[in-house]
TIVO-2410 file (N, C-alpha, C; in nm, 3 decimals):
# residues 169
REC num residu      c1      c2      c3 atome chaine
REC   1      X   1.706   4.109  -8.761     N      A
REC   1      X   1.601   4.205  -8.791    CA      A
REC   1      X   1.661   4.329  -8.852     C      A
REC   2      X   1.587   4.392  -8.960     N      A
REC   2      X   1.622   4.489  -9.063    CA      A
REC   2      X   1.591   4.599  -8.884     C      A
REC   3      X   1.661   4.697  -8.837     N      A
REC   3      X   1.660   4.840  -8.804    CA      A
REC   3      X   1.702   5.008  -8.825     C      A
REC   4      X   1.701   5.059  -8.809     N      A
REC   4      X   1.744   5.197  -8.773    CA      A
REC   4      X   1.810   5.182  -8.677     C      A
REC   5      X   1.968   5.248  -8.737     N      A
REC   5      X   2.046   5.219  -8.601    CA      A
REC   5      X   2.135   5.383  -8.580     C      A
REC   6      X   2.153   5.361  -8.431     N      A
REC   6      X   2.253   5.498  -8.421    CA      A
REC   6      X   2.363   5.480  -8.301     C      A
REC   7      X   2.473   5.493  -8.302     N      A
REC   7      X   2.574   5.456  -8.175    CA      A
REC   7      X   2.569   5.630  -8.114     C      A
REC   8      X   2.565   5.676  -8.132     N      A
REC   8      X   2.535   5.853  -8.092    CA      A
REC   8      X   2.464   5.906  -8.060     C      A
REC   9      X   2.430   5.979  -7.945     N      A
REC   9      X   2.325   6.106  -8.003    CA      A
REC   9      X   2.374   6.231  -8.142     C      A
REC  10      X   2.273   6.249  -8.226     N      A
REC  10      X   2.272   6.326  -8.305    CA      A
REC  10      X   2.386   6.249  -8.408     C      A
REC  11      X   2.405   6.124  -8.424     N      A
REC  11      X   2.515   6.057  -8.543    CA      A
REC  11      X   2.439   5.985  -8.617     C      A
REC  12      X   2.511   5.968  -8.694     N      A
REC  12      X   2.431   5.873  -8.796    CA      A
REC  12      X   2.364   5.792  -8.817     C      A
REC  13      X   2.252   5.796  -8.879     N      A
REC  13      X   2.147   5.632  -8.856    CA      A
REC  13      X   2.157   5.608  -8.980     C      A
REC  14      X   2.170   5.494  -8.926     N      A
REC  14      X   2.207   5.398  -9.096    CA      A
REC  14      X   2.116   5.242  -9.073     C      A
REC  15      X   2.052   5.207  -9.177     N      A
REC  15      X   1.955   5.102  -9.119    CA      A
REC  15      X   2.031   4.957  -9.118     C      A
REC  16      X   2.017   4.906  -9.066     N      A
REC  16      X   2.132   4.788  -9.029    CA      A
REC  16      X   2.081   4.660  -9.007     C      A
REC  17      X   2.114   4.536  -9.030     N      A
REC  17      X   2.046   4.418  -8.978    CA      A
REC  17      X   2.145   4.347  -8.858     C      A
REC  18      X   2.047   4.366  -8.758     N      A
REC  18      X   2.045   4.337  -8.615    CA      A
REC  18      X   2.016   4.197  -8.583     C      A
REC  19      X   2.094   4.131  -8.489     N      A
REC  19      X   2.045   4.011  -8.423    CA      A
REC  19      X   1.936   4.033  -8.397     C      A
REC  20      X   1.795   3.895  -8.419     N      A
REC  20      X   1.675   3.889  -8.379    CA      A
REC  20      X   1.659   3.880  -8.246     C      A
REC  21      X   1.565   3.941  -8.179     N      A
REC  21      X   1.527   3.957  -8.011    CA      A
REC  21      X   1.531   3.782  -7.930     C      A
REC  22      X   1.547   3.773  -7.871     N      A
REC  22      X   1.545   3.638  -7.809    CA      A
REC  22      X   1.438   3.687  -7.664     C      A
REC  23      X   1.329   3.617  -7.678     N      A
REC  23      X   1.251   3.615  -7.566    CA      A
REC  23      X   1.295   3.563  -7.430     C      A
REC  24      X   1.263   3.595  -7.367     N      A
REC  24      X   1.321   3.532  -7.184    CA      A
REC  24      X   1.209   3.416  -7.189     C      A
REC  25      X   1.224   3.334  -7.089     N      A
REC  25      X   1.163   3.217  -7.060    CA      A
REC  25      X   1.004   3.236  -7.091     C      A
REC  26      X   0.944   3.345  -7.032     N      A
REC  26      X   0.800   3.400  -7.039    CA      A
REC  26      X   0.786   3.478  -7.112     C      A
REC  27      X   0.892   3.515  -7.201     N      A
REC  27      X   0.821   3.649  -7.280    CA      A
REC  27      X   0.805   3.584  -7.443     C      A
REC  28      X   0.754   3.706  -7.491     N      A
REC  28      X   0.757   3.649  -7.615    CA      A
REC  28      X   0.868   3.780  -7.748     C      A
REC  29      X   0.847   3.728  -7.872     N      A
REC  29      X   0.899   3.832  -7.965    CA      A
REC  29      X   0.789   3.871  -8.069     C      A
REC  30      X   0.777   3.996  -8.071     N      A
REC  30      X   0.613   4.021  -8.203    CA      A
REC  30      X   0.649   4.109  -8.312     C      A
REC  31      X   0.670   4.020  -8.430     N      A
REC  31      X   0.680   4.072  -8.557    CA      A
REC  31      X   0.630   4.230  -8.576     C      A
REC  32      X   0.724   4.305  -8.603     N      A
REC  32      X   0.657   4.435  -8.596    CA      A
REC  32      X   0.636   4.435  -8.792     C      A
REC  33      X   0.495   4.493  -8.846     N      A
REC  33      X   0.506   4.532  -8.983    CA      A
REC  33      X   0.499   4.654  -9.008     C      A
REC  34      X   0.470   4.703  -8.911     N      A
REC  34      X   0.440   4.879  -8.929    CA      A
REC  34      X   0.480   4.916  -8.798     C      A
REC  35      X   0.528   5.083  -8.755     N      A
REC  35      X   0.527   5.164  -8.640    CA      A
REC  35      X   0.527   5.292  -8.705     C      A
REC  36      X   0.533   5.363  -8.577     N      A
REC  36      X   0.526   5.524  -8.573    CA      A
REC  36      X   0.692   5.581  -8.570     C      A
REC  37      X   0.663   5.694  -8.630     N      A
REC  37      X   0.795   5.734  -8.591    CA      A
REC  37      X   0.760   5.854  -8.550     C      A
REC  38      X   0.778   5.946  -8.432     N      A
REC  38      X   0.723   6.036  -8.382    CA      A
REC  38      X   0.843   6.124  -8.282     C      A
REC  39      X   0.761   6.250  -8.244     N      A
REC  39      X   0.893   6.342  -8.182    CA      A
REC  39      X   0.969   6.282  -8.052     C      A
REC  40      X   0.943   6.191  -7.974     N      A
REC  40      X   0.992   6.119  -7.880    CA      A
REC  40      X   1.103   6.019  -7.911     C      A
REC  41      X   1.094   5.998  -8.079     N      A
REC  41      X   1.212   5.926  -8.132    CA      A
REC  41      X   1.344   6.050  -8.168     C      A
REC  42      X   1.262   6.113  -8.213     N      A
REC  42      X   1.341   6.219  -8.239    CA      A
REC  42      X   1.478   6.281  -8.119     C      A
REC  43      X   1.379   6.330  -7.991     N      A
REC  43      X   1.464   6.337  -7.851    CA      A
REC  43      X   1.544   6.256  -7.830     C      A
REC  44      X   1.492   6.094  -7.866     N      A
REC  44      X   1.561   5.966  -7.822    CA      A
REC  44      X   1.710   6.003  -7.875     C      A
REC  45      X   1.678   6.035  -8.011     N      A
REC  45      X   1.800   6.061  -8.118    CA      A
REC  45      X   1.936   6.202  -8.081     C      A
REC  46      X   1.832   6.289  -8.016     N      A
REC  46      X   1.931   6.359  -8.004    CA      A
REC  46      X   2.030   6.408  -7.866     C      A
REC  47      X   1.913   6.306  -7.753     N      A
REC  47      X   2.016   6.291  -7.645    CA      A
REC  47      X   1.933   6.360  -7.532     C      A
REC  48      X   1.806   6.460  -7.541     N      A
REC  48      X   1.721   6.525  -7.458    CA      A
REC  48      X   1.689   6.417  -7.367     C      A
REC  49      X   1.662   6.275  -7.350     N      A
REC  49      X   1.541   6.249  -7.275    CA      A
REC  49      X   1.586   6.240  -7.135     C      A
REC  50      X   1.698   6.232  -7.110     N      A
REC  50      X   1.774   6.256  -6.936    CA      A
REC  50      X   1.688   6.389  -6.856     C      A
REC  51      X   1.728   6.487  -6.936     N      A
REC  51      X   1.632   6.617  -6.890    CA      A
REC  51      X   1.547   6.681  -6.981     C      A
REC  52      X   1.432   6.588  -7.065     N      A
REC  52      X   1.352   6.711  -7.137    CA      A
REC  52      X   1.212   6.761  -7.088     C      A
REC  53      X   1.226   6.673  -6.923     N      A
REC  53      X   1.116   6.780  -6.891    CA      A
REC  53      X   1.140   6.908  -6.786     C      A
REC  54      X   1.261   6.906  -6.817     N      A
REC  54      X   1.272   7.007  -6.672    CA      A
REC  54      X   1.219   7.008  -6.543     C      A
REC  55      X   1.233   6.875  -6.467     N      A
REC  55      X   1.186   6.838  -6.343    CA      A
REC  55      X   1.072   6.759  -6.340     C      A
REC  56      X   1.069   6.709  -6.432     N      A
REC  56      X   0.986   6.598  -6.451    CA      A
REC  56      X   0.912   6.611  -6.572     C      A
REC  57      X   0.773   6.531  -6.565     N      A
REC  57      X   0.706   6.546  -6.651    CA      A
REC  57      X   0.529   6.575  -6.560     C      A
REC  58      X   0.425   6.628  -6.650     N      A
REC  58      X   0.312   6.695  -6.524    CA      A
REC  58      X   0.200   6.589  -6.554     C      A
REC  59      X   0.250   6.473  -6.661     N      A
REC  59      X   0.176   6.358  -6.654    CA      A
REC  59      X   0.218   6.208  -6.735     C      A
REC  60      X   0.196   6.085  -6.690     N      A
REC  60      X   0.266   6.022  -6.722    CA      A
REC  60      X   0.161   5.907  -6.776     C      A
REC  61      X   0.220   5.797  -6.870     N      A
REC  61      X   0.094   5.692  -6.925    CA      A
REC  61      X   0.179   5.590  -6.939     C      A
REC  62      X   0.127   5.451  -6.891     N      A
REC  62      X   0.168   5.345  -6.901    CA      A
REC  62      X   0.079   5.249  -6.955     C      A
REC  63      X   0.104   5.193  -7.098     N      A
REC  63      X  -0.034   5.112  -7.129    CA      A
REC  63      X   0.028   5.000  -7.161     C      A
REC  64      X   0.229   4.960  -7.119     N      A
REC  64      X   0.288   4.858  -7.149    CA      A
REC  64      X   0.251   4.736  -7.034     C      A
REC  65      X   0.250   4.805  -6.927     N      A
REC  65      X   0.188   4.702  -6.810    CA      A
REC  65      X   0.309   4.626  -6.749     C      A
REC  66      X   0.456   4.661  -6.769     N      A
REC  66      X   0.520   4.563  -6.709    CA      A
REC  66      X   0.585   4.683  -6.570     C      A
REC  67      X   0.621   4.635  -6.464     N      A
REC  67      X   0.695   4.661  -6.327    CA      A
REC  67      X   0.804   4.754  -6.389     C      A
REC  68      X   0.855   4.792  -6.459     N      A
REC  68      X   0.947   4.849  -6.494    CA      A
REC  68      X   0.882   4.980  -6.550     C      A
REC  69      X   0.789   4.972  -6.693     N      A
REC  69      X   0.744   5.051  -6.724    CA      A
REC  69      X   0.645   5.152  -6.619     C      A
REC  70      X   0.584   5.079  -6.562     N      A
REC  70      X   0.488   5.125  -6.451    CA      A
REC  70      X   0.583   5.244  -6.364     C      A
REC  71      X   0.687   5.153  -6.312     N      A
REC  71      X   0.793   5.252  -6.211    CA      A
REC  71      X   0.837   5.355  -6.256     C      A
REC  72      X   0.890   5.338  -6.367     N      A
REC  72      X   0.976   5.477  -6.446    CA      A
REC  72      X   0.892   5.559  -6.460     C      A
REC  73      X   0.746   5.525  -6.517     N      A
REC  73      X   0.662   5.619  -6.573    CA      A
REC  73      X   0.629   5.715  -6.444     C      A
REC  74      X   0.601   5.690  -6.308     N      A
REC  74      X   0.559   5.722  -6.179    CA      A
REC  74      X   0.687   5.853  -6.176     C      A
REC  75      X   0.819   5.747  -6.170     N      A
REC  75      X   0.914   5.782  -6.166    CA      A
REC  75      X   0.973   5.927  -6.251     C      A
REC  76      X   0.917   5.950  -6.318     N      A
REC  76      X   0.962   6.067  -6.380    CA      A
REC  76      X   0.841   6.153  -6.391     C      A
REC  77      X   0.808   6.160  -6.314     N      A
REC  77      X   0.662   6.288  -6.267    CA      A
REC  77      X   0.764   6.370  -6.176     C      A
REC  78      X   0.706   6.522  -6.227     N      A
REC  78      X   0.757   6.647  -6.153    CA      A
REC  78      X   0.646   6.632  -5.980     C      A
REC  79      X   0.657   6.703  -5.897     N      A
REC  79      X   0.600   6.741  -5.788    CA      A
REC  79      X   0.437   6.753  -5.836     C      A
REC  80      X   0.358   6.712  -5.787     N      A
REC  80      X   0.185   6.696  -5.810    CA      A
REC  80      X   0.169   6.657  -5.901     C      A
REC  81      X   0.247   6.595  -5.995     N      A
REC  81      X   0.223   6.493  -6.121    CA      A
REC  81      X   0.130   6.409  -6.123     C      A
REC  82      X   0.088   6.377  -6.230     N      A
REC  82      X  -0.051   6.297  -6.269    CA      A
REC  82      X   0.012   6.136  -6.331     C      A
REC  83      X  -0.004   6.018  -6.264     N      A
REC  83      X   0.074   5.897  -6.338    CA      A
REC  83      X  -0.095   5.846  -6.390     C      A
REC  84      X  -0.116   5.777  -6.533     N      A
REC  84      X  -0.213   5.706  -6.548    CA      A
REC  84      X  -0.171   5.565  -6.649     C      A
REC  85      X  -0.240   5.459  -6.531     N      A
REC  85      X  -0.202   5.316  -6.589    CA      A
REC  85      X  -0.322   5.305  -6.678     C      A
REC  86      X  -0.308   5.284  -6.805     N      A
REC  86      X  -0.422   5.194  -6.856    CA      A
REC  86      X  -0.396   5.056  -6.875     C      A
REC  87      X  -0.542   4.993  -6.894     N      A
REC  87      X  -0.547   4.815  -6.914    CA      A
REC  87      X  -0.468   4.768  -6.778     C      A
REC  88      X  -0.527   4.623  -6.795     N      A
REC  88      X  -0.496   4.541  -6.656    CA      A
REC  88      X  -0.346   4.474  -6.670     C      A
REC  89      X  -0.286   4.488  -6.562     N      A
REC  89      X  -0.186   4.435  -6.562    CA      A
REC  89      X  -0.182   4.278  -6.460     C      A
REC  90      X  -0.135   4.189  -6.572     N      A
REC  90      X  -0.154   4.042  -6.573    CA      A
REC  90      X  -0.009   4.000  -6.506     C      A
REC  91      X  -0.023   3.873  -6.412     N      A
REC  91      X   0.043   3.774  -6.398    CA      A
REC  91      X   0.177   3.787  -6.307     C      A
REC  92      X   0.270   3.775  -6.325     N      A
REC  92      X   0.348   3.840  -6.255    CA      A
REC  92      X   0.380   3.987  -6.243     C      A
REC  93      X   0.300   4.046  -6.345     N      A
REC  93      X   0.306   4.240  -6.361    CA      A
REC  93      X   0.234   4.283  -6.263     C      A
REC  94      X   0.091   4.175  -6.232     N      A
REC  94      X  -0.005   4.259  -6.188    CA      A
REC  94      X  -0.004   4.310  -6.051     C      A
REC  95      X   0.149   4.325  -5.959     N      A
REC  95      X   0.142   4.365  -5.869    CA      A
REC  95      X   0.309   4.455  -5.889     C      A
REC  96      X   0.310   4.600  -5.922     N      A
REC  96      X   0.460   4.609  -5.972    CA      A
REC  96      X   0.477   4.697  -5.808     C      A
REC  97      X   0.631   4.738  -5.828     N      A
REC  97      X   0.637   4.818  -5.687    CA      A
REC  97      X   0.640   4.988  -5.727     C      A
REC  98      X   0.554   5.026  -5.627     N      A
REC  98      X   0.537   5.204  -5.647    CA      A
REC  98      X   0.664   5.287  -5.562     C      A
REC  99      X   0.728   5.332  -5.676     N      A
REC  99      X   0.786   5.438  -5.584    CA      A
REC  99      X   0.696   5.547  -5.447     C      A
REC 100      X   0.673   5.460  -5.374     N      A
REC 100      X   0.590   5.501  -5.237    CA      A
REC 100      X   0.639   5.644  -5.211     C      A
REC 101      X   0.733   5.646  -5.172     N      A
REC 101      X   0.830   5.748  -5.097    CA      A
REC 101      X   0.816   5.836  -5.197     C      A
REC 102      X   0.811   5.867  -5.339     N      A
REC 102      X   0.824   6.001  -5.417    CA      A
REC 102      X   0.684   6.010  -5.445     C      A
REC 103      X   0.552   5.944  -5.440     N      A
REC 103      X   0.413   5.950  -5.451    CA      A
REC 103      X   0.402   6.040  -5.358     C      A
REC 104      X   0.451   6.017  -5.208     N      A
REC 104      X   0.418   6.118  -5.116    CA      A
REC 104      X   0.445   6.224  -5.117     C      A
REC 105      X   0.618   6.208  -5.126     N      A
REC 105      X   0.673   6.346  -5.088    CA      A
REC 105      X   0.650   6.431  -5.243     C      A
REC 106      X   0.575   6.413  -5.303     N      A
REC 106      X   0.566   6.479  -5.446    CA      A
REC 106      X   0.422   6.498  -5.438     C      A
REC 107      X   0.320   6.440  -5.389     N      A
REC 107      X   0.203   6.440  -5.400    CA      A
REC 107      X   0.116   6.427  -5.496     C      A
REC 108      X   0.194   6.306  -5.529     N      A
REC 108      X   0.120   6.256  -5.680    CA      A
REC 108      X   0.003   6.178  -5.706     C      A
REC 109      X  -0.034   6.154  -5.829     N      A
REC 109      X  -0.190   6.109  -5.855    CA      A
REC 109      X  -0.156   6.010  -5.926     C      A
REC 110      X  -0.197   5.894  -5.872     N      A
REC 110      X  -0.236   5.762  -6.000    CA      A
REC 110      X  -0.335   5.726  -6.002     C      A
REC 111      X  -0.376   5.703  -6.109     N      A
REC 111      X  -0.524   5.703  -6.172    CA      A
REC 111      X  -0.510   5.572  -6.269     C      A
REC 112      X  -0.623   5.500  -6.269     N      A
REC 112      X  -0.594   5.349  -6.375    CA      A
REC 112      X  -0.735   5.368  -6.417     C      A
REC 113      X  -0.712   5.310  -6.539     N      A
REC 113      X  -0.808   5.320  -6.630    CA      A
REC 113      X  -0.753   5.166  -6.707     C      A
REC 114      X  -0.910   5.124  -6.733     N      A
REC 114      X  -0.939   4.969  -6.764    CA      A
REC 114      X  -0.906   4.970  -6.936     C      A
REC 115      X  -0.931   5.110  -6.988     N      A
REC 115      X  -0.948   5.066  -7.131    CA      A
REC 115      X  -1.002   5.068  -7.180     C      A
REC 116      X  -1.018   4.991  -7.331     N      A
REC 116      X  -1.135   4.940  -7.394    CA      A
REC 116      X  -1.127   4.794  -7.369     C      A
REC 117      X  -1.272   4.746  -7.288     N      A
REC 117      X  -1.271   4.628  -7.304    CA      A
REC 117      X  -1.284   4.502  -7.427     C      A
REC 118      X  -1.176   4.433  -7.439     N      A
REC 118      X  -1.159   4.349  -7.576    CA      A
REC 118      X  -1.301   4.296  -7.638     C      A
REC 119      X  -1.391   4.287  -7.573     N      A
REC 119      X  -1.588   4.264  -7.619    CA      A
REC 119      X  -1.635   4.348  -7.726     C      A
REC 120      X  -1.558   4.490  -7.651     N      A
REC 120      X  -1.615   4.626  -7.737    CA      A
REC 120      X  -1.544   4.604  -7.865     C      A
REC 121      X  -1.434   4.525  -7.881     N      A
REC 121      X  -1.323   4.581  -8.026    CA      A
REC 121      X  -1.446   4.551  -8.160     C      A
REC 122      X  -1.519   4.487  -8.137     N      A
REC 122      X  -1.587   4.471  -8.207    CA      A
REC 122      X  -1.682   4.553  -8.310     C      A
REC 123      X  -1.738   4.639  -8.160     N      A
REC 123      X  -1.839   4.731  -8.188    CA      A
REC 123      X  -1.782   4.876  -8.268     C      A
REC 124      X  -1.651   4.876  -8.246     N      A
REC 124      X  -1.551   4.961  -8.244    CA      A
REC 124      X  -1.512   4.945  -8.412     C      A
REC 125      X  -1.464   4.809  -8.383     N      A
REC 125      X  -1.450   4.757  -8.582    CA      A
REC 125      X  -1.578   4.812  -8.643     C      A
REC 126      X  -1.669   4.803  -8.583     N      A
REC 126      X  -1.827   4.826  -8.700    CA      A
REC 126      X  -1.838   4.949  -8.687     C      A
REC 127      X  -1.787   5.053  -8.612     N      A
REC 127      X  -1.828   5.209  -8.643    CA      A
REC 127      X  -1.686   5.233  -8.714     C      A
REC 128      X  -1.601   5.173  -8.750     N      A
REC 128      X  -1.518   5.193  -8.818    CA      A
REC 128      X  -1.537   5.164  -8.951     C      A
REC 129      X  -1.631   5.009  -9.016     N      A
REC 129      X  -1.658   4.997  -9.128    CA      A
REC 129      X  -1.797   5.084  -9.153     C      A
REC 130      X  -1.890   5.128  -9.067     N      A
REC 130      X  -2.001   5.199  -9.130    CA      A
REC 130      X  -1.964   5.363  -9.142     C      A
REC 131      X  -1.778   5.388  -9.135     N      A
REC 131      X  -1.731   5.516  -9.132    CA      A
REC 131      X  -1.787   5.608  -9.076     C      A
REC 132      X  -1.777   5.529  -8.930     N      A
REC 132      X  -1.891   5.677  -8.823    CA      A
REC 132      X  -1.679   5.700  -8.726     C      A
REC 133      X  -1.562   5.627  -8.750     N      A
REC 133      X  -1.507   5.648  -8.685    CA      A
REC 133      X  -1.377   5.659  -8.782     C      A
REC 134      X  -1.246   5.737  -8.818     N      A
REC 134      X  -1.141   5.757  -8.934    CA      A
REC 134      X  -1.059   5.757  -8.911     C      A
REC 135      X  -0.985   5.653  -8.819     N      A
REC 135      X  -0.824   5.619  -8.754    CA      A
REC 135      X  -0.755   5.645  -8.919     C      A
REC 136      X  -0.788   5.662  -8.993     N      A
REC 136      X  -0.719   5.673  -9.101    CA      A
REC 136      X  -0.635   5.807  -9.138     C      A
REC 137      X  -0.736   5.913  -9.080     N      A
REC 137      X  -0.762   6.045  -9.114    CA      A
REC 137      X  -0.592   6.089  -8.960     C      A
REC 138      X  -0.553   6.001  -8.846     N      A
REC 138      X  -0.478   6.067  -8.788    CA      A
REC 138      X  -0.294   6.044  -8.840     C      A
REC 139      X  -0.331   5.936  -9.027     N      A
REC 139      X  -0.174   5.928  -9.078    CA      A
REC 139      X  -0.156   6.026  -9.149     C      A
REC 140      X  -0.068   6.079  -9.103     N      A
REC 140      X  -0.008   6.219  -9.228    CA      A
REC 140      X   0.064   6.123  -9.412     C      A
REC 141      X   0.132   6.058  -9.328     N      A
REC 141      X   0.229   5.962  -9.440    CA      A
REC 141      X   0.244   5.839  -9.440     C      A
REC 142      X   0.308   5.736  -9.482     N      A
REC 142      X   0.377   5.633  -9.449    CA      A
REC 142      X   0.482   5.617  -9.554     C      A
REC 143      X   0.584   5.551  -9.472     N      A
REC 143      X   0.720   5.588  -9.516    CA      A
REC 143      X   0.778   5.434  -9.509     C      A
REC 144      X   0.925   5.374  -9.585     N      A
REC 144      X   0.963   5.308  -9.563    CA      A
REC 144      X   1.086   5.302  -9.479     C      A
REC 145      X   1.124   5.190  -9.390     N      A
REC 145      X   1.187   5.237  -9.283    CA      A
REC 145      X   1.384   5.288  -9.348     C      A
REC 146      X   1.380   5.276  -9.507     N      A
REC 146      X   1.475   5.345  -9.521    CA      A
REC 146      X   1.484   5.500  -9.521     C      A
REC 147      X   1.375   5.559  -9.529     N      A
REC 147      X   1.341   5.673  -9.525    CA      A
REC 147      X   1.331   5.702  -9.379     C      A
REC 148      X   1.320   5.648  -9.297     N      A
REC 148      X   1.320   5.679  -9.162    CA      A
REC 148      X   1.415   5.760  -9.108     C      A
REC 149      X   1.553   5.755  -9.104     N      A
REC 149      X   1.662   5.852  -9.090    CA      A
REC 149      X   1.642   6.008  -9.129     C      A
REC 150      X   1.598   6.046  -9.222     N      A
REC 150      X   1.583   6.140  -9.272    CA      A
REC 150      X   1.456   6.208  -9.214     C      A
REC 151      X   1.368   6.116  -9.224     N      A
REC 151      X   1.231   6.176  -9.129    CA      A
REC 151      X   1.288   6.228  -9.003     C      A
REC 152      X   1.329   6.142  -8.940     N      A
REC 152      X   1.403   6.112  -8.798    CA      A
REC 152      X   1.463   6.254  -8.758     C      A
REC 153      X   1.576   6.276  -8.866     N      A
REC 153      X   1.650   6.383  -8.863    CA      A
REC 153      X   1.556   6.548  -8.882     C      A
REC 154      X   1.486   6.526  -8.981     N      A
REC 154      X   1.420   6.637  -9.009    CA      A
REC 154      X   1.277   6.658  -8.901     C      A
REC 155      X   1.250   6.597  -8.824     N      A
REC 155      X   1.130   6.581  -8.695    CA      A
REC 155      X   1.125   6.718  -8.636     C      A
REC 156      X   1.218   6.797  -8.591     N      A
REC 156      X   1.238   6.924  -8.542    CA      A
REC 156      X   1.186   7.019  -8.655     C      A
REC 157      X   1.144   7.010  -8.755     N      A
REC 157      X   1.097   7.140  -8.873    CA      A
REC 157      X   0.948   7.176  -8.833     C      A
REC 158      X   0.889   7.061  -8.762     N      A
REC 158      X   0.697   7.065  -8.773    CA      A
REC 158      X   0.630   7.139  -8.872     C      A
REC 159      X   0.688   7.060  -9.001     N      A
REC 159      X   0.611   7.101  -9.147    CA      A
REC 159      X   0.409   7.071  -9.156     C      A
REC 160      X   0.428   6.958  -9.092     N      A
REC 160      X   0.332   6.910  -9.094    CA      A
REC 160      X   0.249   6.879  -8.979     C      A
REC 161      X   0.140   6.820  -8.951     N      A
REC 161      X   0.094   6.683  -8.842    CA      A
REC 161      X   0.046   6.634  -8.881     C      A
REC 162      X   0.020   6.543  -8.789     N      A
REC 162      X  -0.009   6.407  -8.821    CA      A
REC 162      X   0.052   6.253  -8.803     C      A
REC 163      X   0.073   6.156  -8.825     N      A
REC 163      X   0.100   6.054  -8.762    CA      A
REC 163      X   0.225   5.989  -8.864     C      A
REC 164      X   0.306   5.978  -8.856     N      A
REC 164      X   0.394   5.887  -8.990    CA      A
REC 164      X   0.413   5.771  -8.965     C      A
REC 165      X   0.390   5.663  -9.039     N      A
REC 165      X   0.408   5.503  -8.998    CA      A
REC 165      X   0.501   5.441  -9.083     C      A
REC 166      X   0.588   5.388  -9.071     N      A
REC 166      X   0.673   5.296  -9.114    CA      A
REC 166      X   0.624   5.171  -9.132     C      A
REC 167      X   0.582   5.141  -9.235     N      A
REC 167      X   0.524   5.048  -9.299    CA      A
REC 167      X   0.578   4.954  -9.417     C      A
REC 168      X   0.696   5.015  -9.500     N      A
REC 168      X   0.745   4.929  -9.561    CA      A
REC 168      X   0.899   4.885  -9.503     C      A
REC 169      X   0.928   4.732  -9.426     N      A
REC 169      X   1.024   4.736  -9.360    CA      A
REC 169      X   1.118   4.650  -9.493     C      A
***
């Protein structure tokens, strides 16, 4: 797989072709054609995310659904932190383990939320084609992922907003 790669914080990204993902017994691998590149890549890049909330974070979102994601996300809430799961978590996910012991002694909030139910995507598509709804209107750009480095790098200026997608891989 064509990526963006970096052995550093703050070193060089140079886009590189990577061994393809190999799924585990149950999982799968999903062609990515487009993503975001956003200020959380940016941190990723420069080495912040150990401490960039200064004692946590005052709310947290998990809409990946796996035991891992669920935990960490809990897991890195400051004291009275807010954790919120969206969508159902399936199959062997659907029971992950809660950091019990820091829910308490932190006095934290988890809150789950169902979503949009997959029935609605529908209704959702049609206020989108009768342009009552403009997911369009939240891309600033789209970029190709050789241009990504440079975006990447320059993320700290906030010239702009808006959403940038990497779309030509």
């Amino acid at each position: 797989m064509k990526a963006a790669f970096y052995e550093e914080f703050c070193g060089p990204i140079t886009i590189q072709q990577l061994p393809d993902p190999v799924p585990t017994k149950r999982g799968v691998v999903i062609r990515v054609e487009a993503t975001g590149l956003c200020r959380s890549d940016w941190h990723g890049w420069m080495g912040h995310d150990p401490d960039i909330t200064n004692g946590g974070a005052h709310v947290s979102i998990d809409a990946l659904g796996s035991h891992e994601t669920c935990f960490n996300s809990i897991s890195s809430l400051r004291k009275q932190g807010k954790h919120i799961q969206i969508g159902l978590m399936v199959t062997e996910e659907s029971n992950p383990p809660i950091p019990m012991d820091k829910v308490i002694a932190n006095e934290l909030e988890i809150l789950g939320s169902h979503g949009i139910q997959a029935w609605e995507y529908g209704r959702m598509l049609g206020m989108i084609e009768k342009g009552k709804l403009h997911p369009e209107k939240l891309i600033r750009k789209t970029i190709s992922l050789e241009e990504a480095p440079t975006e990447l790098v320059n993320m700290n200026s906030f010239k702009e907003t808006g959403i940038t997608v990497i779309n030509k891989l």
